[in-house]
C-alpha positions as CSV (number, residue, x, y, z in Angstrom):
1,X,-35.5,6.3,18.0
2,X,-34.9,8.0,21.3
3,X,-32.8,6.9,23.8
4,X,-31.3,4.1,22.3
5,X,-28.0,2.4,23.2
6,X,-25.7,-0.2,21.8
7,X,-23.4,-2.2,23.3
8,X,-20.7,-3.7,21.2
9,X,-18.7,-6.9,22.5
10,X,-15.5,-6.7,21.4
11,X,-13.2,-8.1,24.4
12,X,-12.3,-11.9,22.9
13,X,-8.7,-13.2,22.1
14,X,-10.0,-14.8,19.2
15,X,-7.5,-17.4,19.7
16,X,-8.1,-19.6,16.8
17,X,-7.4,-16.6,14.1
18,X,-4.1,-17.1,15.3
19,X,-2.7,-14.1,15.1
20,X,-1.4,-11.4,17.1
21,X,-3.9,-8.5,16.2
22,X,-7.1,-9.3,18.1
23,X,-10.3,-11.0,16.7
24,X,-12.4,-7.9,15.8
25,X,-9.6,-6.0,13.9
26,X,-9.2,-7.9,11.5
27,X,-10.2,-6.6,7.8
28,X,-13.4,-8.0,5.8
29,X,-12.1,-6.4,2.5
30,X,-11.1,-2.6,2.9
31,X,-12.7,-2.1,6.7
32,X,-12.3,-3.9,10.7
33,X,-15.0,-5.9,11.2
34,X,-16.1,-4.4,14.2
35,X,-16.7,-1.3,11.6
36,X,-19.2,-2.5,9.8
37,X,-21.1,-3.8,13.1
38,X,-20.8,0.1,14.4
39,X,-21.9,1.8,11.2
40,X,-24.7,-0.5,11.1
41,X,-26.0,0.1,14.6
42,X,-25.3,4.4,13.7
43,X,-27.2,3.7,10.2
44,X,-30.3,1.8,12.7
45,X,-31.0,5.3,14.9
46,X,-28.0,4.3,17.8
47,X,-27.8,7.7,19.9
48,X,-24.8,6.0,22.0
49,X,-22.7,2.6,21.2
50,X,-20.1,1.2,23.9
51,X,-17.6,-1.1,23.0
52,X,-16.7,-3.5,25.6
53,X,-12.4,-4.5,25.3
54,X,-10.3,-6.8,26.7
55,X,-7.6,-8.6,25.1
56,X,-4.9,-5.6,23.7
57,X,-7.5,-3.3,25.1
58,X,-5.6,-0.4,24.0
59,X,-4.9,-1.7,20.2
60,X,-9.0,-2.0,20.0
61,X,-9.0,1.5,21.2
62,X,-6.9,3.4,18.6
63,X,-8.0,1.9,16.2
64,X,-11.7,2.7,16.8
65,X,-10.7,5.9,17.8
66,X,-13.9,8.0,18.3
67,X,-16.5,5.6,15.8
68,X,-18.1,4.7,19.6
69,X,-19.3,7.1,22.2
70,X,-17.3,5.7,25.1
71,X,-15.2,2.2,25.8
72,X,-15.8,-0.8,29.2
73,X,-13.0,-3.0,29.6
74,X,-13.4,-6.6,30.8
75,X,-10.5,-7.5,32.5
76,X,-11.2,-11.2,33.0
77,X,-13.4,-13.4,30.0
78,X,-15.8,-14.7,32.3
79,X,-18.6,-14.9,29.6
80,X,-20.7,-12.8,27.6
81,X,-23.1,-11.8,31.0
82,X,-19.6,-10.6,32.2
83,X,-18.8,-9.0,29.4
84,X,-21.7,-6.9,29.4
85,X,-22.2,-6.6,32.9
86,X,-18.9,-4.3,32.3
87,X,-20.8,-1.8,30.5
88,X,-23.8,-1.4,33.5
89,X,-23.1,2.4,34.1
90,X,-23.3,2.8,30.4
91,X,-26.6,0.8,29.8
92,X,-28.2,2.6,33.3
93,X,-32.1,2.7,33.8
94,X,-33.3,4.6,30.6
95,X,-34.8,3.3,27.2
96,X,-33.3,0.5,25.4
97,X,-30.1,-1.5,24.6
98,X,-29.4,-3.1,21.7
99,X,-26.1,-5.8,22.2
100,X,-24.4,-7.1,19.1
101,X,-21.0,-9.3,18.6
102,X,-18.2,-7.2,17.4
103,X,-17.0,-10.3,15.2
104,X,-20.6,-10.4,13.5
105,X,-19.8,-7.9,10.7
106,X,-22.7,-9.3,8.1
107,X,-25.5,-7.8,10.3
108,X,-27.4,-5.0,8.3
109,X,-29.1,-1.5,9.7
110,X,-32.1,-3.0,8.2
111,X,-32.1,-5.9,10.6
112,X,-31.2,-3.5,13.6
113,X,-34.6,-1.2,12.9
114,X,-36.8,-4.3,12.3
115,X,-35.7,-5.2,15.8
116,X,-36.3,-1.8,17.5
117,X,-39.7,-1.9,15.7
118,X,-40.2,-5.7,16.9
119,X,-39.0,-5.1,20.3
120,X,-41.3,-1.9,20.6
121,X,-44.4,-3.4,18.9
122,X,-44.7,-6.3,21.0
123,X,-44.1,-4.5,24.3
124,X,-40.9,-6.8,25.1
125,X,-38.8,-6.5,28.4
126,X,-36.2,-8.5,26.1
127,X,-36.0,-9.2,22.5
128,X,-33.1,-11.8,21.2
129,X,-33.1,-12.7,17.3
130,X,-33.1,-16.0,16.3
131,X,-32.1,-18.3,12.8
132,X,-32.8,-21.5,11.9
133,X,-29.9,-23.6,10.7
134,X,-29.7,-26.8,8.6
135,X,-26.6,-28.1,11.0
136,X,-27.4,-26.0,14.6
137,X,-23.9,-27.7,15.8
138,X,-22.2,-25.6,18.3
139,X,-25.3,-22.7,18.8
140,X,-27.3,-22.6,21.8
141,X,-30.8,-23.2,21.3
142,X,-33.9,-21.4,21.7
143,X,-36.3,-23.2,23.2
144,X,-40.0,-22.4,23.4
145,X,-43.5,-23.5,25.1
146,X,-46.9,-23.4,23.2
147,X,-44.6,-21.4,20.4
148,X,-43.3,-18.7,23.1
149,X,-39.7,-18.0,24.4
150,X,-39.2,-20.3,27.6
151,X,-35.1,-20.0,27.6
152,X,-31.7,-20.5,25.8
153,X,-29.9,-23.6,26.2
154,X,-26.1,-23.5,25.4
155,X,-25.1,-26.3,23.2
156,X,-22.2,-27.7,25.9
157,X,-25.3,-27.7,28.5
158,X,-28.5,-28.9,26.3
159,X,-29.8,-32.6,26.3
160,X,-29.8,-35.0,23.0
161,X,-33.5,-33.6,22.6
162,X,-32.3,-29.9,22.8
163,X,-29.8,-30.5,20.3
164,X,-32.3,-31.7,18.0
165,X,-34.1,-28.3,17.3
166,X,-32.8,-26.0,14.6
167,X,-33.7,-22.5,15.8
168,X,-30.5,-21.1,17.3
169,X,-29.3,-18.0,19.3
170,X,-27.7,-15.0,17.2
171,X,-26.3,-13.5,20.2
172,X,-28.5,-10.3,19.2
173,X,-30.7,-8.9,21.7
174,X,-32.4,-6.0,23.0
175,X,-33.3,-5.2,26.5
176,X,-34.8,-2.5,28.2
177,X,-31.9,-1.0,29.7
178,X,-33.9,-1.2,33.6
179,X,-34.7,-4.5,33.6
180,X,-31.1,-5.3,31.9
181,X,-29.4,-3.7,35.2
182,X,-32.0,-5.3,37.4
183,X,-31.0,-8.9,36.4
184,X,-27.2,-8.4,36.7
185,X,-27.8,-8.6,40.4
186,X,-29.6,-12.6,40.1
187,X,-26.8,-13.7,37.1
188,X,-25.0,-16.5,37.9
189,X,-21.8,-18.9,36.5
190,X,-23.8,-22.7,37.7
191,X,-23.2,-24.0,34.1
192,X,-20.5,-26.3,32.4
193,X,-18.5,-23.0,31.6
194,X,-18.9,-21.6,34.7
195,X,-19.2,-18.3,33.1
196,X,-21.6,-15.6,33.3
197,X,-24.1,-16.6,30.3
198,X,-26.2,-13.1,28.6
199,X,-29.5,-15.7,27.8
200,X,-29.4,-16.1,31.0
201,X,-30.7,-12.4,32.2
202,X,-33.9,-13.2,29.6
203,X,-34.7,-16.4,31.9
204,X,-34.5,-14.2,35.1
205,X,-36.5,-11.6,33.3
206,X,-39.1,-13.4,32.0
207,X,-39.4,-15.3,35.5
208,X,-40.4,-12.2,36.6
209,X,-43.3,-12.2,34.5
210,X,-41.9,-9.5,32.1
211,X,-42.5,-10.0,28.2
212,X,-39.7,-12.0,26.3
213,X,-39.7,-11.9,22.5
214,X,-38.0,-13.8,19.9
215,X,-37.9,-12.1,16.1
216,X,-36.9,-14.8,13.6
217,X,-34.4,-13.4,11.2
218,X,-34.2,-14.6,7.3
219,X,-31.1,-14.2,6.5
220,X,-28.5,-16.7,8.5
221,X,-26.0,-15.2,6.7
222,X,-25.8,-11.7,9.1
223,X,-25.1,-13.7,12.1
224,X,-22.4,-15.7,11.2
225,X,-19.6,-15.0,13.4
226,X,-16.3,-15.1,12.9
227,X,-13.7,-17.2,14.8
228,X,-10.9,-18.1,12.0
229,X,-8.9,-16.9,8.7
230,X,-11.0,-19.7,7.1
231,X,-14.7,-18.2,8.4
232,X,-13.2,-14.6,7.9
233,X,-12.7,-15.5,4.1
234,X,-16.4,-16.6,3.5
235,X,-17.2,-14.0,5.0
236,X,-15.6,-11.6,2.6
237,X,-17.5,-13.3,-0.2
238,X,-20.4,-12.6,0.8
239,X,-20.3,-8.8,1.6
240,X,-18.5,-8.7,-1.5
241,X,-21.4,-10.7,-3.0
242,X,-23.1,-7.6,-1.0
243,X,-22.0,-4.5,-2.8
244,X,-21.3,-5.4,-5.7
245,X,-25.3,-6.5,-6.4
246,X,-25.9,-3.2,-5.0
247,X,-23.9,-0.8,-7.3
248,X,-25.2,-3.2,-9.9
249,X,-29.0,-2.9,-9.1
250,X,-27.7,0.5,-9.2
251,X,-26.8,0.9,-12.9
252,X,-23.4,0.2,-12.3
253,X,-21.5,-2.2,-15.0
254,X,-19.3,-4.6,-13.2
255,X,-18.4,-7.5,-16.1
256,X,-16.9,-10.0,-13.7
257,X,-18.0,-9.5,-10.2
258,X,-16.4,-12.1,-8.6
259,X,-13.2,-10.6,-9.6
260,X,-14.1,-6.8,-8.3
261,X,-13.4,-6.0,-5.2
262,X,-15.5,-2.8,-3.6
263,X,-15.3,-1.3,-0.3
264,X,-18.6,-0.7,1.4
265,X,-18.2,3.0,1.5
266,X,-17.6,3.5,-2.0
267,X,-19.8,5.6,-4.4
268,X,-20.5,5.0,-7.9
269,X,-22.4,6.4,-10.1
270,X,-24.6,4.6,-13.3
271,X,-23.2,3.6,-16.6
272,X,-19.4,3.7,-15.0
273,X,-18.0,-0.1,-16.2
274,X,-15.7,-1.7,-13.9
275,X,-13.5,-4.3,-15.4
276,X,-11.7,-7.3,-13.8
277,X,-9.3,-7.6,-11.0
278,X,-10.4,-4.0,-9.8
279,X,-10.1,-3.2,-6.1
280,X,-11.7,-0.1,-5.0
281,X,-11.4,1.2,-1.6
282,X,-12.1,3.5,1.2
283,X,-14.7,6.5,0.6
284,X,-13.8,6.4,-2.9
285,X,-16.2,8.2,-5.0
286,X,-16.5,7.8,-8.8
287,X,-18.9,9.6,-11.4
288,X,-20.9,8.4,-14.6
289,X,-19.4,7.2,-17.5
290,X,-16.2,5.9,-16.3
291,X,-14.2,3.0,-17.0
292,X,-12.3,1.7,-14.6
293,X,-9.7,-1.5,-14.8
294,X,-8.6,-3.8,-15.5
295,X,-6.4,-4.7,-12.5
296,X,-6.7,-1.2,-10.9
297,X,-6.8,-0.3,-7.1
298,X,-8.2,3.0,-6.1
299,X,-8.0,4.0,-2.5
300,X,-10.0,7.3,-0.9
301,X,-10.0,9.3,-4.4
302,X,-12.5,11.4,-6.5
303,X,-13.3,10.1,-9.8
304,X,-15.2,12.7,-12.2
305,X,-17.4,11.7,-15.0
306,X,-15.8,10.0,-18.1
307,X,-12.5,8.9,-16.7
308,X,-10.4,5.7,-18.2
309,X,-8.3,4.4,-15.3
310,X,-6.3,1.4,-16.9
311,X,-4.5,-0.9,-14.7
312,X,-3.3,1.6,-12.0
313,X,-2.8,2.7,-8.6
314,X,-4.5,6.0,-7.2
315,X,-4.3,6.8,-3.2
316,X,-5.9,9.5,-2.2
317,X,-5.8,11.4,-5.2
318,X,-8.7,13.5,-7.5
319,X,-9.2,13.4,-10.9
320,X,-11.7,15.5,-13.0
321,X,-13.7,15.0,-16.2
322,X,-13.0,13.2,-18.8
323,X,-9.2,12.4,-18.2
324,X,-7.4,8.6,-19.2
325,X,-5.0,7.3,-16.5
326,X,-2.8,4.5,-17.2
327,X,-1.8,1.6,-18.0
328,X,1.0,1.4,-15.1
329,X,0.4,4.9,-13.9
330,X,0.7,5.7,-10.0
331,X,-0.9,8.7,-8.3
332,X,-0.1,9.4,-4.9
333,X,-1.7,11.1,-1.9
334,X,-2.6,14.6,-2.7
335,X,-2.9,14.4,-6.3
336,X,-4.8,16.6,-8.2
337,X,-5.3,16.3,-11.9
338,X,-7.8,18.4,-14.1
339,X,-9.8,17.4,-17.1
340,X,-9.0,16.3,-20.2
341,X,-5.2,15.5,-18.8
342,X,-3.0,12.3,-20.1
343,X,-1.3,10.6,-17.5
344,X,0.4,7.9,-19.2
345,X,2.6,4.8,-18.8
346,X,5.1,4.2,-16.4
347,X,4.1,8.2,-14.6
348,X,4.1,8.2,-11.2
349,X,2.4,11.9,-9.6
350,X,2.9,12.4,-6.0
351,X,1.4,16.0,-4.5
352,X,0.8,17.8,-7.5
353,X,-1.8,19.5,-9.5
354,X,-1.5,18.8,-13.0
355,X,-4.4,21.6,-14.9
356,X,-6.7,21.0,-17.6
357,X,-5.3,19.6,-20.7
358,X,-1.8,18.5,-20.0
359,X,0.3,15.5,-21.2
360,X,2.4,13.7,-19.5
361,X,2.3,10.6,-21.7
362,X,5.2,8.0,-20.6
363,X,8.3,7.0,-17.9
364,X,8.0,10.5,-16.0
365,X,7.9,11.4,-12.1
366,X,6.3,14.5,-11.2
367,X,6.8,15.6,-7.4
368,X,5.8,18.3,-5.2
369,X,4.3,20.7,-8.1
370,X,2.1,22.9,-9.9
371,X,1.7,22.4,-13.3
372,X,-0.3,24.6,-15.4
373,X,-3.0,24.0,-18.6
374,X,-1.9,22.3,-21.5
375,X,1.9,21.7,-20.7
376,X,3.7,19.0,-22.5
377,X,6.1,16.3,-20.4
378,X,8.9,14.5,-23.0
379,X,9.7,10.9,-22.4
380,X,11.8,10.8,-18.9
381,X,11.3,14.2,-17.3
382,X,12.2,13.9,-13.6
383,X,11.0,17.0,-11.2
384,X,13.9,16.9,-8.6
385,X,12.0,17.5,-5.4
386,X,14.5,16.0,-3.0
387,X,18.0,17.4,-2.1
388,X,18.7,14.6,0.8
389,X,16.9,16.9,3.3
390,X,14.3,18.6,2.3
391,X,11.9,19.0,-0.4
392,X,10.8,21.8,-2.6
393,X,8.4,22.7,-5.1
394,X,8.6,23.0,-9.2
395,X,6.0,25.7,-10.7
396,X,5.2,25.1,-14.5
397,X,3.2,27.6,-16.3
398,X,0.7,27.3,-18.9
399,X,1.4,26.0,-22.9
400,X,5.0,24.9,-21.6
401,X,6.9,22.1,-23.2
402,X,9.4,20.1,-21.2
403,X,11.7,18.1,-23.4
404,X,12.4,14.8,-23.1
405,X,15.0,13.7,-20.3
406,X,14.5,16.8,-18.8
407,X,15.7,17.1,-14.7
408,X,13.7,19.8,-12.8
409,X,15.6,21.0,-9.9
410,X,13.3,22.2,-7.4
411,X,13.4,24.9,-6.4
412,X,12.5,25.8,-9.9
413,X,9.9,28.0,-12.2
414,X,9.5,27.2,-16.1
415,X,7.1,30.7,-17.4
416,X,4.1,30.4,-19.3
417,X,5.1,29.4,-23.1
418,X,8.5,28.4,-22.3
419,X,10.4,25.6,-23.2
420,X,13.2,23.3,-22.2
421,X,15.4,21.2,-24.4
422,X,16.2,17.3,-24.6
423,X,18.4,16.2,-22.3
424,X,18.8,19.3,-20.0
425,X,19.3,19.9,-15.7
426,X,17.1,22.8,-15.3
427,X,18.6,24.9,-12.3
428,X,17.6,27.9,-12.8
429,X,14.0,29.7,-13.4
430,X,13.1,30.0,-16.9
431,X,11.2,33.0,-18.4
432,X,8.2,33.4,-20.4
433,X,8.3,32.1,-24.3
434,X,12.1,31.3,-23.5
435,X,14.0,28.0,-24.7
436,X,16.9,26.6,-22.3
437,X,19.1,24.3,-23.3
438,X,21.3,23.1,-20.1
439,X,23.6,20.5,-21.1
440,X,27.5,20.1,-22.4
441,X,28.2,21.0,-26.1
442,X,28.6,17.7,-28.1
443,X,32.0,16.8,-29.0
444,X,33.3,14.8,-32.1
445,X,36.5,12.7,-32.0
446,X,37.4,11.8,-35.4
447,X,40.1,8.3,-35.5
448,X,39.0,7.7,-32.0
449,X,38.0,4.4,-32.2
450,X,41.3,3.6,-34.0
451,X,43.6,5.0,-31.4
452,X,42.0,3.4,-28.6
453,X,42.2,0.1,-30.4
454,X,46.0,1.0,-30.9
């Protein structure tokens, strides 16, 4: 798969999405939809992919950032032929170029490499993939003689006859990149858009008695492009549909898969059971013999083998073997928690590494902090990380027990065996196998209640 380049049209408004981020930004589940038409094309044998922008040219550009080798911008929308007309130096004379739609986020790598192989087998100048539709409305048609291409007829342009046949235009092609740039130069806008139409370069190859394929796809559902909230939705369901067959054909347990929610990047292994209302996200990557859920989200975090995640939130965070999360427990970014840990109800973890065999079992915040094997956290411990400026780190040693109620004032170090008492402000370090009480001495008032009645 030499030489091959893609050319990814992402320059439309998308007007009817109504909104003010632009058309191919917008998420299908966890990713942009013009993601999942990149990775595909990358996961086909793509060498080199150019996205052409437009509208809020330099939104589309952060945000895919360096996923493309280099970016043409179409100033005016005058039409797909325009559009990629744009990217001419990019295409240049050599090998092939593969264009896709940037809203068309369905469209599999599988797809892609039967269309390189079609395009190569049959010797094609030009190659465009085709579908046939139950309702063709709207598509341009492909029209054909004795069973061959002859041309594309844009629905707006076709005649009552035209609009009869079912076989439409997926606005997938692939070109040899010289005769591509060669019929630039004859493209022309005489249609009832007067715009610069892409079908129209295989007419003005083929005319030049070059080769012009057509590969039949099965699956309609690839090509079904995206123009509203309403389309985006369906959309959704059916990559959802997508992955979550996959993990299952995969020995994955997922009881109510209409109810899951899994990012195409995520790995899981066999025998893990996901419950309802789970969302899992990013390049999340969980091991055998988990359970996750119900009503969970995991974002971008390592999962080890035999973990129990019970409806809570992780971002970014690790957990090893064999560890139960949850219910109602929140791990933040930079998380680290070994195996066999507790982290209980209502225990929120934020940039900490919590070792092997530690409890921290209910209502408790642990901050910015290192907290050894097989410590103990009481009810309402609080490591105070935050003195309205900066923060700063707590360092708990091994076999520690923090009582319940307990305020950790960072910078602080509880020792190896040591213990804190219920109810104390911790300010100062705390040495090995010590106990430190830090709070006032209780004082009785005998007759009180009388005298303040009085």
């Amino acid at each position: 798969m030499n030489n091959k380049k893609v050319v990814v049209l992402a320059a439309g408004q998308g007007t009817r999405m109504k909104s003010k981020v632009p058309k191919v930004l917008h998420k299908l589940l966890d990713k942009k939809m013009i993601d999942y038409v990149i990775d595909a094309a990358k996961e086909a044998g793509a060498d080199e992919i150019c996205a052409v922008v437009g509208h809020k040219s330099a939104m589309v550009k952060a945000m895919i950032g360096e996923s493309v080798s280099e970016f043409a911008v179409q100033k005016e929308q005058l039409g797909t032929g325009h559009a990629v007309m744009q990217a001419e130096k990019f295409i240049g004379t050599e090998g092939d170029v593969l264009i896709l739609c940037g809203d068309t986020p369905l469209i599999t790598a599988e797809t892609i490499k039967k269309l390189f192989e079609n395009h190569k087998n049959n010797e094609n100048s030009a190659t465009v993939v085709s579908v046939k539709l139950k309702d063709p409305t709207g598509y341009g048609r492909i029209i054909r003689e004795n069973h061959s291409f002859l041309k594309i007829v844009e629905h707006k342009d076709a005649t009552e006859k035209e609009r009869e046949i079912n076989e439409i235009n997926t606005g997938v092609y692939i070109f040899k990149a010289s005769d591509l740039s060669e019929s630039f130069k004859e493209l022309k806008n005489d249609n009832a858009q007067n715009e610069y139409y892409l079908t129209d370069c295989l007419e003005i190859i083929k005319e030049k008695g070059r080769r012009v394929g057509v590969m039949v796809a099965r699956d309609e559902n690839e090509f079904l492009g995206i123009n509203s909230k309403l389309q985006l939705s369906r959309a959704a369901k059916v990559m959802k549909r997508r992955i979550n067959e996959y993990h299952m054909i995969n020995g994955v347990t997922i009881e109510d898969p209409d109810n899951t929610y899994i990012g195409k990047d995520v790995s899981i292994k066999p025998d893990t059971v996901i419950l309802p209302g789970t969302v899992i996200e990013g390049k999340t990557e969980i091991g055998t013999d988990c359970v996750i859920g119900p009503n969970s989200r995991i974002t971008n975090s390592i999962i080890k083998d035999g973990v129990t995640i019970q409806s809570s939130v992780l971002l970014s965070a690790e957990v090893d073997n064999y560890t139960t999360i949850g219910p109602f427990a929140y791990l933040r970014p930079n998380s680290k928690i070994g195996e066999h840990v507790k982290i209980g109800d209502f225990v929120e973890i934020k940039n900490s590494t919590i070792d092997d065999g530690t409890k921290v079992s209910h209502l408790t915040y642990v901050g910015d902090s290192d907290v050894g094997k097989n410590v103990n956290f009481g009810c309402g411990t609080v490591t105070v990380n935050y003195d309205g400026k900066n923060k700063f780190r707590t360092t708990i040693g091994d076999n520690a027990f923090i009582g319940c109620n307990t305020n950790l004032i960072a910078p602080v170090t509880i020792k190896d065996n040591a213990f804190t008492a219920a109810g104390s402000t911790i300010t100062f370090d705390v040495p090995e196998g010590s106990l430190s009480i830090a709070r006032a001495k209780q004082v009785n008032k005998p007759g009180w209640r009388e005298k303040k009645e009085d």
